[in-house]
N, C-alpha and C positions, 0 to 999 in steps of 0.2 A: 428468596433473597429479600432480606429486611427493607433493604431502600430503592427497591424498585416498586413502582405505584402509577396506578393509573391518572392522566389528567385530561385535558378535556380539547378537543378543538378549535373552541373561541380560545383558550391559551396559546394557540401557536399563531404569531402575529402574521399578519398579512398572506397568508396561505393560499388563499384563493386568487392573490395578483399572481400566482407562479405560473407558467407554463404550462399545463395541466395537460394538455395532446402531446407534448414533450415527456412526460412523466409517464403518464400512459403506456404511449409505445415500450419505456425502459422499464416500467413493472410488469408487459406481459411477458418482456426478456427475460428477465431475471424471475418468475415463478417458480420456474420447473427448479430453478438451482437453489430456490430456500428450504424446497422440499427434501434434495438430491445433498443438499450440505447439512444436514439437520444432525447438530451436534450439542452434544453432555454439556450445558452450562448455563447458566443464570437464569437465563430469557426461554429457555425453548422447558425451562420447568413449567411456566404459565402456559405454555401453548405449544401445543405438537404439530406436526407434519398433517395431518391428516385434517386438522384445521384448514392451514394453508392450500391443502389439496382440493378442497371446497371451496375457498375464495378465490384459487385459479383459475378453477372449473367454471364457475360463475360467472369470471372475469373474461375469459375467451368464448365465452356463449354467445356474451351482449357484448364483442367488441364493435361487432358489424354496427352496432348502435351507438357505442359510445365514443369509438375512435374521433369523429368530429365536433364533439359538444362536448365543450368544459363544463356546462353545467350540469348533464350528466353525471361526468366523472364525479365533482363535486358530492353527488345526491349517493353515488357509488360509495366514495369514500366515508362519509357519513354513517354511511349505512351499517359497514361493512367491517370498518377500520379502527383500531381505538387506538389514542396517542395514547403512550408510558414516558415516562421521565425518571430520571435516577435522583434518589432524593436523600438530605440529609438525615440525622438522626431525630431533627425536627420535623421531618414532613418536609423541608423546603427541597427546590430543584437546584440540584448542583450544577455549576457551571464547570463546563469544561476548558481542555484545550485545543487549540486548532491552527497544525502549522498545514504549511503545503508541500506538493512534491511534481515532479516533471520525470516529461521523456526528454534525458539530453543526446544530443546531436554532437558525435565526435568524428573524429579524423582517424582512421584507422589502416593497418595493412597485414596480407595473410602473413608476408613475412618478418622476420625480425633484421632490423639492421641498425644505425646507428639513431637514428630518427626514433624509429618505431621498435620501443624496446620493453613499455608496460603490457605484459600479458593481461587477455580476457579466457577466463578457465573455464571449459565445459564442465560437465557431472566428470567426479574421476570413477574411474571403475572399482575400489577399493571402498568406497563411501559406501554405510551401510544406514540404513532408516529403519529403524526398528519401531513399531509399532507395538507400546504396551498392553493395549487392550486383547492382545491376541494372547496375553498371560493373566492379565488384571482386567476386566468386563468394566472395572468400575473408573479406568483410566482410558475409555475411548477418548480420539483424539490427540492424548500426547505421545507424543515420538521424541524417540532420544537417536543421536547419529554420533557414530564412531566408525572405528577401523577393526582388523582380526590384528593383533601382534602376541608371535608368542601362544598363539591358541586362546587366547584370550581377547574379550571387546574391551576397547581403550579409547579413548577419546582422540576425533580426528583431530588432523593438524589443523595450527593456529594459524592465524595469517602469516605472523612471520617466517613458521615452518613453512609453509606454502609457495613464501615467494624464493626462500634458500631452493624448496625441489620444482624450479617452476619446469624443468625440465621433462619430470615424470610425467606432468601432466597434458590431458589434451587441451590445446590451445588455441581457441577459435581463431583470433587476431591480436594482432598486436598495436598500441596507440603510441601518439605520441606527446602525452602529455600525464604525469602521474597523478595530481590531483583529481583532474577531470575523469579519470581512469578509479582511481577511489571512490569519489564520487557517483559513479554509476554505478557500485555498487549501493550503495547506499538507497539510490531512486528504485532500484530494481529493476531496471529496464533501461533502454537505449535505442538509437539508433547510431549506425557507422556509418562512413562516408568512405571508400577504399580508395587506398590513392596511389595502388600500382600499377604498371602501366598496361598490364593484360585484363583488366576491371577497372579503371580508370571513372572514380566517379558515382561506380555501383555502390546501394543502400542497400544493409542488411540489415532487419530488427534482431534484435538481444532480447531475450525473453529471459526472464528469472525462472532457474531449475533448480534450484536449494542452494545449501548455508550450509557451513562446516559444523554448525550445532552448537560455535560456543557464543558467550550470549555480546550482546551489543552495548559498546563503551564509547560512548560520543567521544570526539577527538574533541571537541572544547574542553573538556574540564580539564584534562592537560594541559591544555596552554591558558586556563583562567588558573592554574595552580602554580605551574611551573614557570610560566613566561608573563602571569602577572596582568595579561590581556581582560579588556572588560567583555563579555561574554555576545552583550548585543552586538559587537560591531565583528563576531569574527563569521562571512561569508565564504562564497566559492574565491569570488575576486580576491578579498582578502588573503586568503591562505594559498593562494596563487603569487601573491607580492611577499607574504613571509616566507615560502621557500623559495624565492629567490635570493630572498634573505639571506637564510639559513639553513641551506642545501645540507651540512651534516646533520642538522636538525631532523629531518624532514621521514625521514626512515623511524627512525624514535617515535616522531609522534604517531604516524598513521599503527607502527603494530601496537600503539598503549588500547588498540582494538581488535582482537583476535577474534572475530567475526569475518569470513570472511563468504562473500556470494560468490554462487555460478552461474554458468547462463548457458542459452541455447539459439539455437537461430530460429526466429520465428518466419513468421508468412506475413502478407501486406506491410510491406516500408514505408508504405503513403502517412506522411503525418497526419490526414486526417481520420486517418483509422486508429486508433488507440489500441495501444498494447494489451495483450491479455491482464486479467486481474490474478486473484487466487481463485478467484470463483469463475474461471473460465472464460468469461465473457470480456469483450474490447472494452475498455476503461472510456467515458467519455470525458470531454473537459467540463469541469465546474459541475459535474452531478454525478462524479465518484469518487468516494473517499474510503480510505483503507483504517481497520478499526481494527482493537485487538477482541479478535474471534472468541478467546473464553468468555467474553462478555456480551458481545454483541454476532449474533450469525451472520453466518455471509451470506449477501444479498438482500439485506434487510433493506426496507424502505425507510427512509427519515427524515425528516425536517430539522433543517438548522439556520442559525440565525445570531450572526456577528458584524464586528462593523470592519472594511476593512481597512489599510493602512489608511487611504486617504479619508476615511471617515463615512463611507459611503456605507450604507445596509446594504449582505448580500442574506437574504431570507428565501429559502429556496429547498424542495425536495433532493435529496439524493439517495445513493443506495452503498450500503456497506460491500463493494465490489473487492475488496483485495487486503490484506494484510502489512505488516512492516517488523522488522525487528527492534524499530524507535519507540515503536508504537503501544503503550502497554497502560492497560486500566479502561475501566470504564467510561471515560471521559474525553478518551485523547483519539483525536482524530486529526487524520492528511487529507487534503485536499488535492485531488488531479488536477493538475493546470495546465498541461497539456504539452503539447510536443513541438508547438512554434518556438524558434529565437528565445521571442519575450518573457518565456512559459519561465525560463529558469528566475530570470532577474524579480517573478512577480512572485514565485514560489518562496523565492530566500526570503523576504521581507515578511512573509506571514507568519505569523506568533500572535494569535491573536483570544482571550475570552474569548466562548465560545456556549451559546444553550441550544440544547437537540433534543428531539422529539420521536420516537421509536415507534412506527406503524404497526400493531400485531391486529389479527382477529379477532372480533368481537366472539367470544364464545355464554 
């Protein structure tokens, strides 16, 4: 790849103020899975697996030594580590983008009644994930999903079909608010709060299990198109107060997105465990971010470096732990912000420039 390039570690600013026994512990987590994820694209042309499987090995030799000295690590990563940055047709580093994303907290019930009436859909059994490398060697990685109709593969249903047969399908729980209910899908994860009276209270996680395949249409440009809305100001809250609005509205705009997620029930509802990522491992707050995987591997180590809303530098390691279907190009990355209350109102506000820095092996 033309404008990926190596650059230097005095380039990435204030690196060594980071948390570095923090960072630590979540690069010998995440090892085994850059090895175990080692996938057909950009970055893993420069560097293989078996690189990484050397600076694992390395890495858990001398952890008994380095787990308590940042200076160590420091001498480690120097050593060991080479920053890359995506660069333009001039040699310069492109900036990227960088929104945020949360575990929200809803109100949910097993059964459906007059309250509780937006379906949360497991995997359906009809959904098919077809793997093309098992036809095409040179297409590992991407998958295409559909349905059998007809004797023939056809593309699964859209969201709108989806929610006409909500009946067909299995249905974890049911909420009682649509937006919020859209919404998670979007984060890819969740927590519910059940509020019948034989579980009165009880917390399940929602795990993201797949996507009906078709691709992802932000619901703003419909209403910066159609309803004339200026783009910055439309939020969760927001679109909370326009369908109350606009209640026939409201159906319209969410299927101008035939994307639609499933989910599953995971293990630990404690929020301060984080939800699984793509790459298997618990998301932490503020040093997981979800990147699109043709470009960057999962569990890649990284450094980035933006200002945020309130104008504060956040300059900090993290690691490519999870994917999105917002999420697309070299540049654009999500922020975990995590699973408190506050997690959502801090996520919606980020949009923020954004410059990062890509940890491989020094070969």
């Amino acid at each position: 790849m033309k404008n990926f390039q190596e650059s230097d570690w005095n380039n990435i600013p204030n690196w060594e103020e980071d948390d570095l026994l923090q960072f630590w512990d979540m690069f010998l987590r995440n090892c085994h899975c850059i090895i175990d994820h080692e996938s057909t694209n950009s970055i893993n042309n420069y560097v293989k697996s078996t690189e990484w499987k050397k600076i694992c090995s390395i890495a858990n030799s001398c952890n008994a030594e380095l787990s308590n000295s940042s200076n160590k690590i420091k001498k480690f990563l120097k050593k060991y580590l080479q920053p890359w940055v995506f660069a333009d047709m001039a040699g310069n580093q492109t900036i990227g983008l960088l929104t945020g994303y949360y575990e929200p907290l809803l109100r949910g019930s097993r059964y459906k009644h007059d309250s509780y009436k937006w379906p949360i859909i497991g995997i359906p059994d009809d959904l098919l994930n077809i793997d093309l490398s098992s036809i095409y060697p040179e297409l590992k990685g991407k998958i295409i999903r559909g349905r059998i109709s007809e004797g023939k593969v056809v593309p699964y249903y859209s969201r709108s079909e989806i929610i006409l047969k909500e009946e067909y399908f299995p249905v974890i729980a049911w909420t009682d608010d649509l937006i919020d209910n859209y919404f998670l899908g979007i984060q890819g994860s969740g927590r519910l709060v059940l509020m019948d009276e034989d579980n009165l209270g009880e917390i399940i996680r929602l795990s993201f299990a797949g996507h009906n395949g078709h691709q992802y249409i932000s619901i703003s440009d419909w209403l910066v198109k159609e309803e004339a809305l200026e783009r910055d100001k439309i939020s969760v809250s927001f679109l909370k107060n326009w369908a109350e609005q606009n209640p026939e509205k409201i159906t319209k705009l969410l299927n101008t997105n035939p994307s639609f997620v499933f989910f599953s029930e995971g293990n630990n509802p404690k929020s301060e465990i984080g939800p699984r990522g793509a790459c298997g491992i618990e998301l932490k707050a503020m040093r997981s971010v979800a990147v699109d995987s043709t470009f960057i591997p999962l569990c890649m180590p990284m450094f980035i470096s933006f200002n945020l809303p309130d104008y504060s530098l956040f300059q900090h390691f993290v690691f490519a732990q999870d994917t999105g279907s917002a999420i697309r190009g070299p540049g654009r990355l999500d922020l975990f912000i995590g699973s408190s209350l506050d997690s959502g109102l801090i996520a919606g506000k980020l949009k923020q420039i954004c410059k990062m820095w890509i940890l491989l092996p020094k070969v």
